[in-house]
N, C-alpha and C positions, 0 to 999 in steps of 0.2 A: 665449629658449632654455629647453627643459624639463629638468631636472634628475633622474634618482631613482635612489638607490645601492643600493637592499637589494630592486627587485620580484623575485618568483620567477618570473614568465614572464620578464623580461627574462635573468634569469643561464640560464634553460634555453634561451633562442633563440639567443642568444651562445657558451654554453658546451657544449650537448647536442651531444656525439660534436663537439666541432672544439675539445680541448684544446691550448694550444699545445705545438709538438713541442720537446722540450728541445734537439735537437741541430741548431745553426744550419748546419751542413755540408749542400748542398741537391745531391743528384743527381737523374738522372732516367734510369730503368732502363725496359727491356722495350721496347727503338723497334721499330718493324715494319714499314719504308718501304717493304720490294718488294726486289727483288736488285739493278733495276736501280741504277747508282752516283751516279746524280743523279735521284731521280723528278721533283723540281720544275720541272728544267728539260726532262723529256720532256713534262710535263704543259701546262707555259707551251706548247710546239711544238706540242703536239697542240691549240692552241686550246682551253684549260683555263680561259679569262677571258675578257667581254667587255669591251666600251670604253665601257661604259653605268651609270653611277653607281645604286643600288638605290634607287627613290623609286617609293613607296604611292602609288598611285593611287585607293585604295577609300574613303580616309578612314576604314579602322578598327583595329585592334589586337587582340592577343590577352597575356593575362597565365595562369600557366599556371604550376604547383607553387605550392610555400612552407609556411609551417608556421602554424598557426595557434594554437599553446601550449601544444598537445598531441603532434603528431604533424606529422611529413612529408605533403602531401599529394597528390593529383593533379589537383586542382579545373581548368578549363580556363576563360575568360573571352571572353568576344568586345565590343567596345564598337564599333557603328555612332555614324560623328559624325552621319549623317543623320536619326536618330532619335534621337540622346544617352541611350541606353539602353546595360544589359549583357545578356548571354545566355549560359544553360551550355551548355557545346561538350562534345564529347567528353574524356575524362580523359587526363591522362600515361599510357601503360604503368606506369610506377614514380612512386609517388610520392619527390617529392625538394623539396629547397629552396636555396638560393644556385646553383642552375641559370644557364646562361648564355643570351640569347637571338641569335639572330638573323636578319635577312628576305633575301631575293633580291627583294622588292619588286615580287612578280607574284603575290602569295597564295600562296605556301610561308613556312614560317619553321620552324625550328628552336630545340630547347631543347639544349645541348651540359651535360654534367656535370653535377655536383649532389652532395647529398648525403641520403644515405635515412633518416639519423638513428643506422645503423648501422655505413653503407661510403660510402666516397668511389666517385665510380660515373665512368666513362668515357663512357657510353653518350650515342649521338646520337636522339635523336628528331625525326622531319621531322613538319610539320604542312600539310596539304592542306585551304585554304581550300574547295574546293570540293565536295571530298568527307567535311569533318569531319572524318578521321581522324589519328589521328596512327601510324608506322610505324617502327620503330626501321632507323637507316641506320650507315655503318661507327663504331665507337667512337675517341675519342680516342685519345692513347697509353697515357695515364695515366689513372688516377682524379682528380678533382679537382673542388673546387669555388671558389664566390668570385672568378670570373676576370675581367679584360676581357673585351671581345667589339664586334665590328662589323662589317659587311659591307664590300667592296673594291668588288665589282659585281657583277654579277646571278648569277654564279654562283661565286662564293671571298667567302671571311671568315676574317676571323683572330679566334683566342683565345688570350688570353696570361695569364700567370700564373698567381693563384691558392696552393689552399695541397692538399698530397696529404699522403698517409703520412711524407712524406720531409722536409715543414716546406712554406714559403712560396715560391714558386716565379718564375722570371722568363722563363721557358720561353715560345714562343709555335707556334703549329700554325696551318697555314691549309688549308681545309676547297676543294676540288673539288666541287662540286656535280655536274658534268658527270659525274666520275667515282666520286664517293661513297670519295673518300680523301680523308687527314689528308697532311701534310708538315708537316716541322719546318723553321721559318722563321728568323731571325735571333730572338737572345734580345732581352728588351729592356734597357737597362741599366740600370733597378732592379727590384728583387722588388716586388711587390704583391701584398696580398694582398684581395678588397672593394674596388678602385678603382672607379672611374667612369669610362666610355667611349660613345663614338660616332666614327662614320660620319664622314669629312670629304668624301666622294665621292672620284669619280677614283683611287679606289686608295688612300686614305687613310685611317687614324683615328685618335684617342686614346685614353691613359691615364694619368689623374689621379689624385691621391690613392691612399688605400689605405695596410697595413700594410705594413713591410719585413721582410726577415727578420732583422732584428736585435729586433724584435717593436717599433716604433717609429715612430710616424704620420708620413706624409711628405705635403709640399705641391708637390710637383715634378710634371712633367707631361712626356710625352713621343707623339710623333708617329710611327706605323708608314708608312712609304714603300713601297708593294708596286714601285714602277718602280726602286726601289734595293735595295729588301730592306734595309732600316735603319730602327734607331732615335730618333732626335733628341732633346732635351733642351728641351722650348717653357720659356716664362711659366708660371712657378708661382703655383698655385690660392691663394684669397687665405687659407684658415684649412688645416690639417694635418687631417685627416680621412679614417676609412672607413667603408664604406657606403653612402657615396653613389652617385646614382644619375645615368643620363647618357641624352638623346636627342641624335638629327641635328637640325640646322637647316638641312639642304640641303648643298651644295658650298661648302667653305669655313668652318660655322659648325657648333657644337652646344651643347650647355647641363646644366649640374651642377649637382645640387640635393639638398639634405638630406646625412646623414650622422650621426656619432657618434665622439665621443670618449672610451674607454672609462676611460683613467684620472681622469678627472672627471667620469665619466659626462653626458655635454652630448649631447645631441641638437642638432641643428642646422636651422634651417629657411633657410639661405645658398643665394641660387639664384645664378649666374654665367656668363656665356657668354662663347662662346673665337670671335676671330677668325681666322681663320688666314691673311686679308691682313697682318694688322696684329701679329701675333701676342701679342694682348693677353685679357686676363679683364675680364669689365667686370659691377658688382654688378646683379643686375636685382633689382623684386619678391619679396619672398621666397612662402616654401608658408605657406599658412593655416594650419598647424601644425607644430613639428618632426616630423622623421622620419628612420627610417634604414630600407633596404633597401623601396620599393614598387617594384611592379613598375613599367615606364613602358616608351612608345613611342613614334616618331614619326608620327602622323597623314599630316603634307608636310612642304614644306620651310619651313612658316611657323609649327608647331604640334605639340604634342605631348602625350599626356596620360600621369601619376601616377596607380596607385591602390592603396590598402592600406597597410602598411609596420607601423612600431613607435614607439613614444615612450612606453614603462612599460603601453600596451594595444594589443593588434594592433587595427586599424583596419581598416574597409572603404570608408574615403572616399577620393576620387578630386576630381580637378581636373587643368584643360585650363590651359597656357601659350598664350598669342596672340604672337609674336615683331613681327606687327604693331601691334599695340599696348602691349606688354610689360605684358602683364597675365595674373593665370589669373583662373577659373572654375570655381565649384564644378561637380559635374557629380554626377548621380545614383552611388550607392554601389556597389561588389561587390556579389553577396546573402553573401558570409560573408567575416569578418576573417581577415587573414590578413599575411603577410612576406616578403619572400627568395626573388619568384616570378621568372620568367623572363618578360620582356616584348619584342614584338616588331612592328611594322607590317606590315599586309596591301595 
């Protein structure tokens, strides 16, 4: 584990516009659901979800904002595993960083929140693999960055917590693709702020690690149920950390990796996968190097790739997880260092 308490990128990428809020009392203002008195459940009737777990067929990913120790950016990423190459795509509208991402698993993907360096931003951006572009779609409720995030199925995903104006958040929203709205979902029962999340298919994800709002690393983990609207309390992650970062490994499985502990400033290179037959963590391989916040994606249901992040210098190296042979691979670099980007499978 890499160690360093005094760099000046590190205290600006940590601390640039995301002081902690002094007042631990967390509300959450301004909701905008529609007049109707339940949208969620007009939406669920109106066939708002399919029965189809979100699984990349293309074998490639896109990583997309982050900061690079200057500034917020909009850089866009595309890694083909068929060629083990990257390519620049079209930019964010806004640049931002601790962006949240996530796929519907037919070449769209989205980046949800963020932050610009200045403002906590709400705003959604969709991403059309096959026209490049990316289009801003309905905003969050709130401003916020640093959240969970994962897709349900091909068309809803949840994002949850994070930290706004208001402090650290346990708040969770699930996104209608069908219809290009937000609903407020079951909170979860802890604040998080920088956790780590994935995909469990079937309606399902996590949320591990991260800050509380009592501003205090937690090792606890919890499970979103969209066929209950609940949140569950799984097997807690084996070191207290945030930052870190999270892919699917299909139905059932995902995988946490890296992170940071900032009052002993540790970066962490701790990789660990979650069963969710068994519901256990199990240590895999760690990352070739520490890190805290790269972007990452899942490729399938057997593989996923890391790239960028931080450990005392922002990075543009990248490396592939094999779940069949529990191993990674280095893999060709970004073209520029970078942090805090939003990552997602095409």
């Amino acid at each position: 584990m890499k160690k360093n308490s005094d760099d000046i990128n590190r205290r600006d990428f940590i601390k640039k516009g995301l002081k902690i809020a002094s007042a631990l009392t967390i509300s959450y203002a301004g909701l905008n659901l529609t007049s109707c008195d339940n949208p969620r459940s007009l939406l669920e009737s109106l066939g708002g979800q399919t029965t189809t777990p979100p699984t990349s067929t293309s074998l490639a990913g896109i990583i997309a904002g982050g900061y690079n120790g200057t500034s917020a950016i909009s850089q866009c990423y595309k890694y083909s595993n068929s060629t083990s190459s990257w390519t620049s795509q079209l930019g964010l509208n806004t640049p931002k960083y601790f962006n949240q991402g996530f796929s519907n698993g037919t070449g769209i993907g989205f980046s949800a929140g963020g932050f610009s360096g200045a403002a906590y931003l709400a705003e959604l951006e969709k991403y059309s693999d096959s026209a490049g572009t990316w289009t801003f779609n309905t905003s969050l409720n709130a401003g916020k960055h640093g959240m969970a995030g994962f897709s349900l199925y091909t068309d809803t995903a949840i994002v949850a917590g994070g930290k706004s104006l208001t402090g650290i958040l346990n708040i969770a929203e699930k996104y209608y693709e069908s219809f290009n709205f937000w609903s407020i979902t079951a909170s979860m029962n802890g604040y998080r702020w920088m956790p780590g999340s994935f995909s469990l298919g079937n309606g399902s994800g996590m949320a591990a690690g991260g800050m509380t709002n009592l501003f205090v690393l937690t090792n606890t983990s919890e499970k979103y149920s969209d066929s209950t609207f609940t949140w569950t309390y799984k097997a807690n992650i084996s070191v207290a950390r945030y930052s870190l970062i999270g892919f699917s490994l299909g139905v059932d499985s995902g995988l946490l990796a890296g992170g940071y502990d900032p009052g002993t400033a540790t970066f962490y290179a701790t990789v660990e996968k979650y069963s969710d037959t068994t519901n256990t963590w199990a240590i895999k391989p760690s990352l070739s190097s520490a890190k805290f916040l790269p972007g990452s994606f899942s490729l399938d249901s057997t593989s996923g790739v890391l790239a960028g992040g931080y450990n005392g210098t922002f990075l543009s190296s990248a490396e592939k997880y094999d779940d069949t042979t529990s191993s990674w691979t280095v893999l060709a670099s970004i073209p520029a260092p970078s942090g805090g980007q939003a990552g997602f499978g095409l």
